[in-house]
Structure formats: C-alpha cells, structure tokens
N, CA, C and O atoms as a Tinker XYZ file with bonds, in Angstrom:
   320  protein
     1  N     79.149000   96.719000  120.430000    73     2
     2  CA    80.066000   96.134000  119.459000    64     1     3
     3  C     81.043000   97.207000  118.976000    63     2     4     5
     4  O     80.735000   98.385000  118.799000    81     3
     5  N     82.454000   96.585000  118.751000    73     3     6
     6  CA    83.360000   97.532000  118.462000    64     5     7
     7  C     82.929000   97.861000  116.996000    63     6     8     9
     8  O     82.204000   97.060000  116.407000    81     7
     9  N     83.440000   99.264000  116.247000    73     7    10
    10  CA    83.748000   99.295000  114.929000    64     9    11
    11  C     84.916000   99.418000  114.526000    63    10    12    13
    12  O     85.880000   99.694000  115.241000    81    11
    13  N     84.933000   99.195000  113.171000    73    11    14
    14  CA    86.524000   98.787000  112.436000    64    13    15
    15  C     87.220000  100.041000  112.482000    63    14    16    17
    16  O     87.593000  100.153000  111.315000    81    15
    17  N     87.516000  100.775000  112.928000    73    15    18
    18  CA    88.268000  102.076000  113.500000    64    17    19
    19  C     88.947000  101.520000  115.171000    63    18    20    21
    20  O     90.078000  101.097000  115.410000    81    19
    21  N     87.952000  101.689000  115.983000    73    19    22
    22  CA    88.192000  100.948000  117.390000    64    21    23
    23  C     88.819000   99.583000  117.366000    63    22    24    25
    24  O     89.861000   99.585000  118.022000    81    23
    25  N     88.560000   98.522000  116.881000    73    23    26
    26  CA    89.227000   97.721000  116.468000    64    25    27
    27  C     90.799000   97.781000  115.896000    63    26    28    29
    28  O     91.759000   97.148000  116.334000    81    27
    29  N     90.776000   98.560000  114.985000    73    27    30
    30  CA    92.055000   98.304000  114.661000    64    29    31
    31  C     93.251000   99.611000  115.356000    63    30    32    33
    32  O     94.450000   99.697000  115.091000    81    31
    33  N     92.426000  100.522000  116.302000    73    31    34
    34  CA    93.557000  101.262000  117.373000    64    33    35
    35  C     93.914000  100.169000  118.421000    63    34    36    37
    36  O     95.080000   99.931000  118.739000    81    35
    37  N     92.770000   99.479000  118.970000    73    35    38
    38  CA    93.414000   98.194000  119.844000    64    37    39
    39  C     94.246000   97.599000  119.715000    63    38    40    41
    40  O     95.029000   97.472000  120.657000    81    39
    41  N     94.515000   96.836000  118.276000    73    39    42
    42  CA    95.044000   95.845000  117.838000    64    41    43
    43  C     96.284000   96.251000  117.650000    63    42    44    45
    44  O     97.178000   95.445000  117.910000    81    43
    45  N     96.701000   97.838000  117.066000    73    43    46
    46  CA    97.698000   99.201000  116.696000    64    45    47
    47  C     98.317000   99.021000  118.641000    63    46    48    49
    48  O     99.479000   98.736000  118.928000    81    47
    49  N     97.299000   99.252000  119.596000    73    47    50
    50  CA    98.452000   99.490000  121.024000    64    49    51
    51  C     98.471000   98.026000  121.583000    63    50    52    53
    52  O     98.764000   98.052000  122.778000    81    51
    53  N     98.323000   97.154000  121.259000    73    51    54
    54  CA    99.236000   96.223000  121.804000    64    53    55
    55  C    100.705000   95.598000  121.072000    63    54    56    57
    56  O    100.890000   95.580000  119.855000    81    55
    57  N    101.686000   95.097000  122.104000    73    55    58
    58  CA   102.836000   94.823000  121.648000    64    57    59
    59  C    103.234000   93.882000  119.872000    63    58    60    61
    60  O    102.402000   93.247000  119.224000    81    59
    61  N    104.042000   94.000000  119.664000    73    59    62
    62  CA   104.012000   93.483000  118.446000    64    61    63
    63  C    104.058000   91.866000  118.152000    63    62    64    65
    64  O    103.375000   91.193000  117.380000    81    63
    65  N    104.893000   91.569000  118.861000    73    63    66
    66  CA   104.178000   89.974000  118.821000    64    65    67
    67  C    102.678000   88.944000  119.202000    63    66    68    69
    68  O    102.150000   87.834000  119.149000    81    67
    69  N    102.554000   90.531000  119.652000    73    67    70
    70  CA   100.714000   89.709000  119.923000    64    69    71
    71  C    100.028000   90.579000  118.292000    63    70    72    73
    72  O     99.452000   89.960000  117.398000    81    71
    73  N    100.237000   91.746000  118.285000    73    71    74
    74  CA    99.761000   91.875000  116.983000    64    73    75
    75  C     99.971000   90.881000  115.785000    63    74    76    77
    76  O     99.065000   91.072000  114.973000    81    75
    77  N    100.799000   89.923000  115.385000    73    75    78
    78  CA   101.383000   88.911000  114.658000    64    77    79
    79  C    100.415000   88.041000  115.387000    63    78    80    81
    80  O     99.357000   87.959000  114.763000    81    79
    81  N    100.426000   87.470000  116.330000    73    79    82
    82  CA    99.244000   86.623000  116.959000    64    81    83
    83  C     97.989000   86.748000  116.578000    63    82    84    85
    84  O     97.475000   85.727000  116.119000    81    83
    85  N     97.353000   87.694000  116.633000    73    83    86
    86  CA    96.294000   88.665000  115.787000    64    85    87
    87  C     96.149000   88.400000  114.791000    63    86    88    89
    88  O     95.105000   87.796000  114.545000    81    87
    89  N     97.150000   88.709000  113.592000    73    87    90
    90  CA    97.249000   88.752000  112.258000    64    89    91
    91  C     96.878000   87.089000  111.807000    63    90    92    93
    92  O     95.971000   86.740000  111.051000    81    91
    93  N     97.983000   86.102000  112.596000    73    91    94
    94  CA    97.877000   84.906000  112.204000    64    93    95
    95  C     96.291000   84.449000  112.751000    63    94    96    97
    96  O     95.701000   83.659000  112.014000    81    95
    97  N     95.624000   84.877000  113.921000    73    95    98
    98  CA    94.762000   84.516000  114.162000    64    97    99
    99  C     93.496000   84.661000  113.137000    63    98   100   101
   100  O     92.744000   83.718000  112.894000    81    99
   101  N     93.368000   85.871000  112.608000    73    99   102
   102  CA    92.700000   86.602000  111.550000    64   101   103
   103  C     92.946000   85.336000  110.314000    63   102   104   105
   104  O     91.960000   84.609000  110.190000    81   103
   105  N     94.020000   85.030000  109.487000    73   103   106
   106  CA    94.147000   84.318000  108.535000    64   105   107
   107  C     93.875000   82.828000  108.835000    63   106   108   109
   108  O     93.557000   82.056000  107.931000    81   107
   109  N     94.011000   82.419000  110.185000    73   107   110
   110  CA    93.434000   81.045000  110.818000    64   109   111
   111  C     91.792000   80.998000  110.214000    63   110   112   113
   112  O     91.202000   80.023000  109.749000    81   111
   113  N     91.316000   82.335000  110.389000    73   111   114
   114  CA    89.593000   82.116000  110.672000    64   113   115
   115  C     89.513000   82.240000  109.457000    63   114   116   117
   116  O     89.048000   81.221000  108.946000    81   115
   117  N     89.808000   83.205000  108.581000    73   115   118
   118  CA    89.691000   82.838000  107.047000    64   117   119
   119  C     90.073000   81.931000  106.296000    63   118   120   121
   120  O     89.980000   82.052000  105.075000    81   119
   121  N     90.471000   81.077000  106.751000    73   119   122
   122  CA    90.786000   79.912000  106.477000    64   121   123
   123  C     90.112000   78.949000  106.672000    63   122   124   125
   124  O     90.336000   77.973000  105.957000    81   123
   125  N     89.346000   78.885000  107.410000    73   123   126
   126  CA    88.459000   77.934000  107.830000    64   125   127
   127  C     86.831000   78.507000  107.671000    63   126   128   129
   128  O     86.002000   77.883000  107.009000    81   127
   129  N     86.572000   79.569000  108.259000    73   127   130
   130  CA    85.306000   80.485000  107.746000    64   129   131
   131  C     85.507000   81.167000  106.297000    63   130   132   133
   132  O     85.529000   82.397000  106.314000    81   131
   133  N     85.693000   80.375000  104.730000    73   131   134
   134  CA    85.785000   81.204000  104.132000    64   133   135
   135  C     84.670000   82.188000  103.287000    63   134   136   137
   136  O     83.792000   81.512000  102.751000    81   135
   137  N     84.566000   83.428000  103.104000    73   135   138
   138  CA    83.567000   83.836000  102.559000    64   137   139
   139  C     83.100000   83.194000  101.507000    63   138   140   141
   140  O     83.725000   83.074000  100.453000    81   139
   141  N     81.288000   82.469000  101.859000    73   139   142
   142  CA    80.719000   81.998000  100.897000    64   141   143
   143  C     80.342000   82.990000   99.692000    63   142   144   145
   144  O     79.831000   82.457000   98.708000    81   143
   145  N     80.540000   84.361000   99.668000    73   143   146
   146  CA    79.627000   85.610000   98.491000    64   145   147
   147  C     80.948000   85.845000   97.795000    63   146   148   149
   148  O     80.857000   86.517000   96.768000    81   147
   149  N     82.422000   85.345000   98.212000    73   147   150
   150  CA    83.428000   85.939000   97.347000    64   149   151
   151  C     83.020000   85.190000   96.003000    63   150   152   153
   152  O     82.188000   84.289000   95.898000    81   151
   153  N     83.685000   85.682000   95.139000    73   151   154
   154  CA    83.395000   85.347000   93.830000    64   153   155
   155  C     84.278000   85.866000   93.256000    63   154   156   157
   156  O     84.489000   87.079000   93.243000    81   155
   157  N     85.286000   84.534000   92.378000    73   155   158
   158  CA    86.465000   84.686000   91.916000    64   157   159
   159  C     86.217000   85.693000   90.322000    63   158   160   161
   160  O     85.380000   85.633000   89.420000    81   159
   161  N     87.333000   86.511000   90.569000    73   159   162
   162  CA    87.436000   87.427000   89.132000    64   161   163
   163  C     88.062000   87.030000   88.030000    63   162   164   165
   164  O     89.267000   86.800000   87.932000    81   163
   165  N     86.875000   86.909000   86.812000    73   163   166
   166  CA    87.137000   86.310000   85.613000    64   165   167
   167  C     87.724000   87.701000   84.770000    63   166   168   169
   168  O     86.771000   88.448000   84.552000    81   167
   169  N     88.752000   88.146000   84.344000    73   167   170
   170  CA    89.003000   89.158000   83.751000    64   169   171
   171  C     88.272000   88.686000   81.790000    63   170   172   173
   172  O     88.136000   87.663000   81.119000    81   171
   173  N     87.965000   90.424000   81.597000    73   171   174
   174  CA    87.087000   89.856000   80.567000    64   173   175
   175  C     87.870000   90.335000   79.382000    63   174   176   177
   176  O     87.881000   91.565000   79.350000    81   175
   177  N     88.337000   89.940000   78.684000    73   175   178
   178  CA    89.556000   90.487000   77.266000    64   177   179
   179  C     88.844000   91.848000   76.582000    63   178   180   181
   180  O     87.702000   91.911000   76.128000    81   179
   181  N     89.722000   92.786000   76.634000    73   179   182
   182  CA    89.543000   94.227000   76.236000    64   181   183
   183  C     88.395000   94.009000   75.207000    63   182   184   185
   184  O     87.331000   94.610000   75.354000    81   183
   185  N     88.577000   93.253000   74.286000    73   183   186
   186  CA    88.098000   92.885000   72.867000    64   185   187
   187  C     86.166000   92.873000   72.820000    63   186   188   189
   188  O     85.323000   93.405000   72.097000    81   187
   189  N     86.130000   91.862000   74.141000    73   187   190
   190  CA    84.880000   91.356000   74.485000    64   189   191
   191  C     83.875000   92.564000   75.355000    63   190   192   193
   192  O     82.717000   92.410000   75.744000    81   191
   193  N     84.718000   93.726000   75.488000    73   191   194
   194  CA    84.074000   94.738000   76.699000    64   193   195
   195  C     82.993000   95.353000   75.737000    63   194   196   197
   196  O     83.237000   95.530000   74.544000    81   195
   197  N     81.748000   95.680000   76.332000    73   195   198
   198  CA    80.798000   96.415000   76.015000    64   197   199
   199  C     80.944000   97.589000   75.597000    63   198   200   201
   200  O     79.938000   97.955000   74.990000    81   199
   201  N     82.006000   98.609000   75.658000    73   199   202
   202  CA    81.849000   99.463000   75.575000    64   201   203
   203  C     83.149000   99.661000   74.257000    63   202   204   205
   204  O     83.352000  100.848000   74.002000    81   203
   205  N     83.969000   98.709000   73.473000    73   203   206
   206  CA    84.586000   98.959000   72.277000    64   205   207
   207  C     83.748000   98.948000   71.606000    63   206   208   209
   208  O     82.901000   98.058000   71.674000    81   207
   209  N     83.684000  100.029000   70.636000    73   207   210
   210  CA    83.568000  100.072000   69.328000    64   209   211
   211  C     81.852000  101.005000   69.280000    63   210   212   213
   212  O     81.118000  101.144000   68.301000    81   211
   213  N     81.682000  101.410000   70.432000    73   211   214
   214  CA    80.043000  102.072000   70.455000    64   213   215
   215  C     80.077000  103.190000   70.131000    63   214   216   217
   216  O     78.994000  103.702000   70.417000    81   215
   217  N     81.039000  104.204000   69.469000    73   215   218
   218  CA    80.976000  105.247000   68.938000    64   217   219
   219  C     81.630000  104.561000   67.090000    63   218   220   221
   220  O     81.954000  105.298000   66.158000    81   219
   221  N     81.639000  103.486000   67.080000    73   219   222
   222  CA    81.819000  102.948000   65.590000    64   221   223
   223  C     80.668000  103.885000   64.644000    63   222   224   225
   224  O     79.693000  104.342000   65.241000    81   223
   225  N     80.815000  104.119000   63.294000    73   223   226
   226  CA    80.231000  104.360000   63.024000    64   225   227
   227  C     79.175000  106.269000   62.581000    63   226   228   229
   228  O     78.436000  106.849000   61.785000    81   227
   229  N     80.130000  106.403000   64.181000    73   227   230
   230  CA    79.400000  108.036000   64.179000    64   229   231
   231  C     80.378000  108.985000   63.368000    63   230   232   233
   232  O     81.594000  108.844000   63.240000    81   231
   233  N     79.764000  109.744000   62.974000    73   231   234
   234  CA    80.594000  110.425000   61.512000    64   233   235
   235  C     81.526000  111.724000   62.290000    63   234   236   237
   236  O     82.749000  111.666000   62.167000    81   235
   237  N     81.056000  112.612000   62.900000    73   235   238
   238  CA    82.039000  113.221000   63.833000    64   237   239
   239  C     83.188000  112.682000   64.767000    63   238   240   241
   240  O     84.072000  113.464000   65.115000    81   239
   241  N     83.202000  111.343000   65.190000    73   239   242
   242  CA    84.294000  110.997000   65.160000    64   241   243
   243  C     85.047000  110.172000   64.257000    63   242   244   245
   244  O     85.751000  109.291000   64.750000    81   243
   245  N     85.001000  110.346000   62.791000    73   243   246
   246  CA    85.435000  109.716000   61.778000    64   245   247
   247  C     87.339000  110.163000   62.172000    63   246   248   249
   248  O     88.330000  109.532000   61.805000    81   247
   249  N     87.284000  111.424000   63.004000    73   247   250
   250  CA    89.016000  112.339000   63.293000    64   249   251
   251  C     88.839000  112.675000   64.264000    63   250   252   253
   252  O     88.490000  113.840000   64.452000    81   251
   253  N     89.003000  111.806000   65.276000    73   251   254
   254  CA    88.745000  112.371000   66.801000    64   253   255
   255  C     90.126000  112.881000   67.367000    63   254   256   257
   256  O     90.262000  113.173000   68.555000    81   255
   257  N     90.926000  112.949000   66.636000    73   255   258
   258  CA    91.347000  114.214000   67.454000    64   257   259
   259  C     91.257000  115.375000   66.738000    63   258   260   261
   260  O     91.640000  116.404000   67.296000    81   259
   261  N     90.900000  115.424000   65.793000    73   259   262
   262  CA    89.977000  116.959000   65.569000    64   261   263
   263  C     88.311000  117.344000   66.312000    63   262   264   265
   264  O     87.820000  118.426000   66.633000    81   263
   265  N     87.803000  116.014000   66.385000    73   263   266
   266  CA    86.586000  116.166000   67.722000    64   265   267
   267  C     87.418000  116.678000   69.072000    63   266   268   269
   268  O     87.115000  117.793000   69.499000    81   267
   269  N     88.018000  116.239000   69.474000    73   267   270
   270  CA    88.728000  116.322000   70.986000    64   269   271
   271  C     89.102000  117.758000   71.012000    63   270   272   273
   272  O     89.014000  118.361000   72.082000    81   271
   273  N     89.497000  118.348000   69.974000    73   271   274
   274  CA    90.198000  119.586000   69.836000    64   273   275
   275  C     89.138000  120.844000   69.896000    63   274   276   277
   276  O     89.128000  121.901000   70.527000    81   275
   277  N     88.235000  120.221000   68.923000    73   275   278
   278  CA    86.843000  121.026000   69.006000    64   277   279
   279  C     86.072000  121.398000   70.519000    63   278   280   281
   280  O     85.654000  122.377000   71.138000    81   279
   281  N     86.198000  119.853000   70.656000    73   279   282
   282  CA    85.719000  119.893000   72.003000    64   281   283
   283  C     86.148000  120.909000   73.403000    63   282   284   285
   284  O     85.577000  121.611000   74.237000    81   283
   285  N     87.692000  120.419000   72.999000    73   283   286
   286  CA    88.194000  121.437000   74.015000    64   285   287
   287  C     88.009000  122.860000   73.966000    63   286   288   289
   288  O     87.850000  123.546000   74.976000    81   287
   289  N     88.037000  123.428000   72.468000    73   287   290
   290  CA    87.994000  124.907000   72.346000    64   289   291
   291  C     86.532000  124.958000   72.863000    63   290   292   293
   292  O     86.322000  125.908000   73.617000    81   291
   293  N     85.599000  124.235000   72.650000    73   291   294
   294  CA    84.392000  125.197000   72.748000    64   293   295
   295  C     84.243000  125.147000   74.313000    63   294   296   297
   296  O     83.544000  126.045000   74.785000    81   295
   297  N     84.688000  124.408000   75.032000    73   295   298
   298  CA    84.517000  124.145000   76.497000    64   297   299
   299  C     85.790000  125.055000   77.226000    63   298   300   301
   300  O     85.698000  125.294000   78.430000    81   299
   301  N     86.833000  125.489000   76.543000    73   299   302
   302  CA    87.731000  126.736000   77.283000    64   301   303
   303  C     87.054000  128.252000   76.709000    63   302   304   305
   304  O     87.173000  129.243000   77.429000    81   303
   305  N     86.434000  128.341000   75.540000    73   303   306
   306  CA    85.881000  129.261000   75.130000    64   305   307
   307  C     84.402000  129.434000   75.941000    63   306   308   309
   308  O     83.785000  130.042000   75.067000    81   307
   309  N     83.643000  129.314000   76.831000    73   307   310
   310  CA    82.898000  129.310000   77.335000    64   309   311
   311  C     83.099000  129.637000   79.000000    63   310   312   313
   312  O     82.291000  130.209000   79.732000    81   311
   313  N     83.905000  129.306000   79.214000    73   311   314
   314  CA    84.381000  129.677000   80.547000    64   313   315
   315  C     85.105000  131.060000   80.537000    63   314   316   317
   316  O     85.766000  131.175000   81.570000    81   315
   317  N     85.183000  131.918000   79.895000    73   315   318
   318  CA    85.766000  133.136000   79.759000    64   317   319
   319  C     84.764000  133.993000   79.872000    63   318   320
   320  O     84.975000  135.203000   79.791000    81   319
C-alpha cells in the first residue's frame, strides 16, 4: 500500500488535467463516503471557557503586571 507522501508525488507527476480529474474524483468520494467520526465544531463563547477567571481571587495577582514584571526579573536574574 502506498503512503500519503508516495501518493501525493504521483498525483504531483501527472499532467494537470488529470490532476483536476483526481481532485474532482477525491471530492466525488467525499461526497458520497462521508466521514461518519467528523463532528461538527460548536465554538464555545470566551465567557463559558474553563479556564476564565481561575486565577480570580489569588492575591498576587491582585497587579499582574507587577506579577509579570517580578516574574520576569527573577527568571532573567537567574540565568546570569
């Protein structure tokens, strides 16, 4: 069996209207074979994401960009 490297140098040296033949052939079969595991993407609103608001609360970042700043000095001060 070919792999998807070999495959697509074949498909790359033949002429270009058979490559278009190809292409349409490819979107024929997906069209008719369509993947049963796709699964359409529900985008989820910034608001609702797990991960807003999980440093709520913590008192060192009450001024995060004086954390960030800290942060940075002690992490360029260490590499010297």
């Amino acid at each position: 069996m070919m792999n998807e490297l070999t495959i697509i140098q074949e498909i790359a040296s033949l002429p270009p209207e058979i490559q278009r033949q190809v292409a349409d052939y490819v979107a024929f079969l997906k069209e008719r074979y369509p993947n049963p595991t796709a699964v359409a993407y529900a985008p989820i609103p910034l608001r609702e994401e797990p991960f807003i608001g999980m440093w709520r609360g913590r008192e060192e970042m009450k001024d995060s960009t004086e954390w960030v700043r800290n942060l940075r000095r002690r992490e360029w001060e260490r590499q010297k």
